[in-house]
OpenMM code with the backbone's topology and positions (N, CA, C; nanometers):
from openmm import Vec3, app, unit

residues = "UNK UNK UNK UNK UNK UNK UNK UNK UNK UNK UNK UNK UNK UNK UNK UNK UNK UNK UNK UNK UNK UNK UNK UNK UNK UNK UNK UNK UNK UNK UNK UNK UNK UNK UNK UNK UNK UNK UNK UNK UNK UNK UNK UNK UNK UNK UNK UNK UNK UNK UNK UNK UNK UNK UNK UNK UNK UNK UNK UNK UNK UNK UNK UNK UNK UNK UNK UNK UNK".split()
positions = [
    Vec3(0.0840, -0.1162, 0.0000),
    Vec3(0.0000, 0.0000, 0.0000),
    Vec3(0.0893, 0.1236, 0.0000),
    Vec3(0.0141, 0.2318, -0.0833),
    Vec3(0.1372, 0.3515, -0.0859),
    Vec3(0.0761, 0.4260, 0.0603),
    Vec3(0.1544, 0.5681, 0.0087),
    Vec3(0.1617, 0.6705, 0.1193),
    Vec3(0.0030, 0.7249, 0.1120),
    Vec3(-0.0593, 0.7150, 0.0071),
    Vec3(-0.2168, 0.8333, -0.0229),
    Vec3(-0.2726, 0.7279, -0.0381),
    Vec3(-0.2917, 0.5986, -0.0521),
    Vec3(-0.3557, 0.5096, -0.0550),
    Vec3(-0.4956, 0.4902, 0.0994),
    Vec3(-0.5908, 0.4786, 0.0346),
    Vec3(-0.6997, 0.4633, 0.1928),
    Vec3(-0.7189, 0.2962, 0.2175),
    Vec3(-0.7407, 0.2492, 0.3045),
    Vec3(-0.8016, 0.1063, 0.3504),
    Vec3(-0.9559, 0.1801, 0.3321),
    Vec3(-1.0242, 0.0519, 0.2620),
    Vec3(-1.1980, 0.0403, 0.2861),
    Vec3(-1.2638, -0.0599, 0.3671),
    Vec3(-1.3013, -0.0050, 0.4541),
    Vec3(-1.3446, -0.1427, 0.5588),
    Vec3(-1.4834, -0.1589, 0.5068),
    Vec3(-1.5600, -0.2784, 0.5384),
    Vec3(-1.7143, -0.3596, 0.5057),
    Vec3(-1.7190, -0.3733, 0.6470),
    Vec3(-1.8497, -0.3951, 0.6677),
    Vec3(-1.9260, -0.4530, 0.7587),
    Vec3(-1.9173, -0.5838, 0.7467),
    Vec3(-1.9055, -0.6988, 0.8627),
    Vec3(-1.9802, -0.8371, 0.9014),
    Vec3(-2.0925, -0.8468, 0.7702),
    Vec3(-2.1527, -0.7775, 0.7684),
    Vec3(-2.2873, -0.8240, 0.6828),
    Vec3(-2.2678, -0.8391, 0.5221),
    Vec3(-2.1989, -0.6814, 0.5232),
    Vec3(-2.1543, -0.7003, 0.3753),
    Vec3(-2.0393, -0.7733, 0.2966),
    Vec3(-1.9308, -0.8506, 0.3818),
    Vec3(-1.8479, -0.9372, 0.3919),
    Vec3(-1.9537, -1.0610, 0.3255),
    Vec3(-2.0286, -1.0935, 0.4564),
    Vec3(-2.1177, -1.2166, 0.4089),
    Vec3(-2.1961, -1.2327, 0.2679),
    Vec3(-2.2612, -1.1014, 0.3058),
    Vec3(-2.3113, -1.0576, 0.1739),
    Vec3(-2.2253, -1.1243, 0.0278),
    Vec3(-2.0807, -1.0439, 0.0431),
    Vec3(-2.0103, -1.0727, -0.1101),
    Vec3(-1.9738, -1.2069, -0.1176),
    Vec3(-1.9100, -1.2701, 0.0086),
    Vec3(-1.8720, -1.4262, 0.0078),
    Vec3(-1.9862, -1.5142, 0.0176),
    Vec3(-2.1158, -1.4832, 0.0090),
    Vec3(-2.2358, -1.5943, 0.0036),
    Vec3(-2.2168, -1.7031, 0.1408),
    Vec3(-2.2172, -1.6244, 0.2371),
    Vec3(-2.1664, -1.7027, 0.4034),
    Vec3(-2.2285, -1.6347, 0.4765),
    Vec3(-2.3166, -1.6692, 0.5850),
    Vec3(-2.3876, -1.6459, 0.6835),
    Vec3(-2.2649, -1.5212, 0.7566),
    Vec3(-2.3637, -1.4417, 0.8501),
    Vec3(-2.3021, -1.3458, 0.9334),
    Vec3(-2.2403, -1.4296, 1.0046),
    Vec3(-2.2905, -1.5133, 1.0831),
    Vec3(-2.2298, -1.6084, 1.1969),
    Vec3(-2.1023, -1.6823, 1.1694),
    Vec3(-2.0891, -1.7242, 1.0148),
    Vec3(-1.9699, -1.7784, 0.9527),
    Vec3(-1.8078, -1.6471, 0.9427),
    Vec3(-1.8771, -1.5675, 0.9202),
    Vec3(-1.7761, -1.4458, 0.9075),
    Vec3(-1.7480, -1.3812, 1.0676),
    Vec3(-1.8328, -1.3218, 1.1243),
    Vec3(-1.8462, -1.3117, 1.2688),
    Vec3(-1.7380, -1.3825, 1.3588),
    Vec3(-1.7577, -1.5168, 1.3569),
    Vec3(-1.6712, -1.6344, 1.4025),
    Vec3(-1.4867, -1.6186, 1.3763),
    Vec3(-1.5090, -1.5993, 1.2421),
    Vec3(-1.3877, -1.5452, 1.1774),
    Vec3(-1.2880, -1.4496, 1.2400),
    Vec3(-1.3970, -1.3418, 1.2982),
    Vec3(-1.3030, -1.2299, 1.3507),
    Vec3(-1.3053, -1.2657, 1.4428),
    Vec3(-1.3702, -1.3039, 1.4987),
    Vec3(-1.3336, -1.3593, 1.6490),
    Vec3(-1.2429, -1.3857, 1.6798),
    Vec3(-1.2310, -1.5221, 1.6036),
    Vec3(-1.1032, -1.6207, 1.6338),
    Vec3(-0.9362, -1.5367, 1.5828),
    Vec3(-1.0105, -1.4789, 1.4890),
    Vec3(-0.8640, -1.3913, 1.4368),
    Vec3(-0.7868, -1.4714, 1.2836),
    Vec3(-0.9382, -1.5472, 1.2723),
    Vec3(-0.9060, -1.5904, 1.1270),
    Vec3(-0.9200, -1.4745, 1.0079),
    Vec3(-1.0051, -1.3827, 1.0299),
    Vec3(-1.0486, -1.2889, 0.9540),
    Vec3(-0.9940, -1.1495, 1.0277),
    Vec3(-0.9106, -1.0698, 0.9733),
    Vec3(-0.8497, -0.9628, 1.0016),
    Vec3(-1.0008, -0.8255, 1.0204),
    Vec3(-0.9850, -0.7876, 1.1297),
    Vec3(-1.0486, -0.6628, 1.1400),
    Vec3(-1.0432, -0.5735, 1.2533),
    Vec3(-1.1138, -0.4879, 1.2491),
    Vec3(-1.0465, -0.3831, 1.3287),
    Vec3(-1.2148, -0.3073, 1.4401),
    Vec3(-1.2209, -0.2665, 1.5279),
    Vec3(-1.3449, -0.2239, 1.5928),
    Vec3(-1.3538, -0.0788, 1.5343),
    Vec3(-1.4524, -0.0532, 1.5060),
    Vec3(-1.4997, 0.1007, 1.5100),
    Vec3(-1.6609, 0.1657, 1.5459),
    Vec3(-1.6119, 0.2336, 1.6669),
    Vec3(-1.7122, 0.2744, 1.7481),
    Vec3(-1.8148, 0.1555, 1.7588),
    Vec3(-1.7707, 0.0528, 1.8439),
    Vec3(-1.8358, -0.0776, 1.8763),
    Vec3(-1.8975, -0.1923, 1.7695),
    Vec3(-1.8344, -0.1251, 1.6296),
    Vec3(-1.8957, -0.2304, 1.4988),
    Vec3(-1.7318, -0.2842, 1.4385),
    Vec3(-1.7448, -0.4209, 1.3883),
    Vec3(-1.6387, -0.5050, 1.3513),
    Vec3(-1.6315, -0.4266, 1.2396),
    Vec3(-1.5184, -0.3616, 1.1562),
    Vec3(-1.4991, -0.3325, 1.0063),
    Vec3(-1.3959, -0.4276, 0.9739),
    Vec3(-1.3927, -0.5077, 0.8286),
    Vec3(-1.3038, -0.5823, 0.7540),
    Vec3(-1.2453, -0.5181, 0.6595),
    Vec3(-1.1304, -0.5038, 0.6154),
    Vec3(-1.1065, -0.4500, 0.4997),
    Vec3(-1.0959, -0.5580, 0.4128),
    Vec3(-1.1283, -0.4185, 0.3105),
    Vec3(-1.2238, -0.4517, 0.1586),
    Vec3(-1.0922, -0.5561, 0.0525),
    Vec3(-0.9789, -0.5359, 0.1314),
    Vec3(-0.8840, -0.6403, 0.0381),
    Vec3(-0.8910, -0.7672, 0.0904),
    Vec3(-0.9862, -0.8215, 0.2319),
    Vec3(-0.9641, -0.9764, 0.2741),
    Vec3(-1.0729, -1.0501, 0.0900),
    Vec3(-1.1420, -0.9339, 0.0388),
    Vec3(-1.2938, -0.9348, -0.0292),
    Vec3(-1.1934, -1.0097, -0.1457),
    Vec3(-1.1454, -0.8479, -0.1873),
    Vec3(-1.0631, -0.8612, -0.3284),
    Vec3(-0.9499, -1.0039, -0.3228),
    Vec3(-0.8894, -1.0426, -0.2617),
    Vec3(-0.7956, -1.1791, -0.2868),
    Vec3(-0.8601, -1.2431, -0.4009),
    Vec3(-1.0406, -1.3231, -0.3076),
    Vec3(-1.1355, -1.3800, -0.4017),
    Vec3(-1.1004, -1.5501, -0.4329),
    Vec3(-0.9617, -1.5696, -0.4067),
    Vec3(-1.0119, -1.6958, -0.3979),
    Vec3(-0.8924, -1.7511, -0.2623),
    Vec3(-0.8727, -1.8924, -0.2793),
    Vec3(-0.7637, -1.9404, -0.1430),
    Vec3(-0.9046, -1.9429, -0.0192),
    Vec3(-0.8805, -1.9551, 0.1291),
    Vec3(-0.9035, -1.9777, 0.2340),
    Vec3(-1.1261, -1.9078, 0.2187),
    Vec3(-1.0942, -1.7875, 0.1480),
    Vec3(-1.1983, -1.6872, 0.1399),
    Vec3(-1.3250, -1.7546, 0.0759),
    Vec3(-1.2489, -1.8464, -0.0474),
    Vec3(-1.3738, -1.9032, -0.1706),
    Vec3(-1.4241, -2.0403, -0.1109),
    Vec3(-1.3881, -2.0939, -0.0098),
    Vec3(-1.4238, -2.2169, 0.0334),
    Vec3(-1.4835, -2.1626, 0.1919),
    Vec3(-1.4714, -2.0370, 0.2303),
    Vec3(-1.5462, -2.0312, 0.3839),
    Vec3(-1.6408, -2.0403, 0.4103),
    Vec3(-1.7117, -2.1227, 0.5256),
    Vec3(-1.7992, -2.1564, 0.5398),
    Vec3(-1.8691, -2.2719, 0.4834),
    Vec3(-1.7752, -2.3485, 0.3950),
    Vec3(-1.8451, -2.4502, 0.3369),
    Vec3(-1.7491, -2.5909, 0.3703),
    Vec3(-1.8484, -2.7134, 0.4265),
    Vec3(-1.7524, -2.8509, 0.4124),
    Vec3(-1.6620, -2.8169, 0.3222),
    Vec3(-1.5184, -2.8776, 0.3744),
    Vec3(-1.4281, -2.9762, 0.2171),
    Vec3(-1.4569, -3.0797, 0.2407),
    Vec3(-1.4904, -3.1460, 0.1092),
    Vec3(-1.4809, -3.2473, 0.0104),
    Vec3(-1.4839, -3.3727, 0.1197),
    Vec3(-1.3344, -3.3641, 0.1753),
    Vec3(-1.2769, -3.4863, 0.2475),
    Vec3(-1.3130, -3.4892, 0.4128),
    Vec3(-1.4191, -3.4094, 0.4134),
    Vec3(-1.5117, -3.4269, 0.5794),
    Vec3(-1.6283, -3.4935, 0.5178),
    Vec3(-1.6806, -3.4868, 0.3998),
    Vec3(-1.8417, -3.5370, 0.3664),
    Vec3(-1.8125, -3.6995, 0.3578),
] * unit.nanometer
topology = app.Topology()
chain = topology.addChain("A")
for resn in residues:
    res = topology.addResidue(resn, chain)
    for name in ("N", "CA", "C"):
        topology.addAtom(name, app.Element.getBySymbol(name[0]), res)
C-alpha cells in the first residue's frame, strides 16, 4: 500500500453478503482472528482487500471440504 492510498473497511454483513456465508460464519472469523479486522465505534470493520484476494481460504469459507463429507 502507498503513502495516499486509503483502507476500505465492510461490515460483518456485507463481507457475508459478497462471500455468500452467513453473518455467523464471518463473525466467528473475527473472532477467532481468522479474519483480520479492526473495531470502530463498537462495529467489527473488515477491509475490503480480505474481499478482493477472491479466492484461497476466502472461496471455500464456510463450506464442508470435500474430504469431511
Amino acid at each position: 500500500m502507498k503513502g495516499g492510498d486509503k483502507v476500505r473497511y465492510l461490515s460483518i454483513k456485507k463481507v457475508a453478503e459478497e462471500l455468500g456465508v452467513s453473518y455467523r460464519t464471518i463473525y466467528t472469523g473475527v473472532r477467532t482472528g481468522t479474519i483480520p479486522a479492526i473495531r470502530v465505534m463498537g462495529q467489527w470493520r473488515i477491509p475490503e482487500s480480505f474481499i478482493d484476494k477472491g479466492t484461497g481460504d476466502n472461496a471455500s469459507m464456510g463450506k464442508k471440504k470435500e474430504a469431511e463429507e
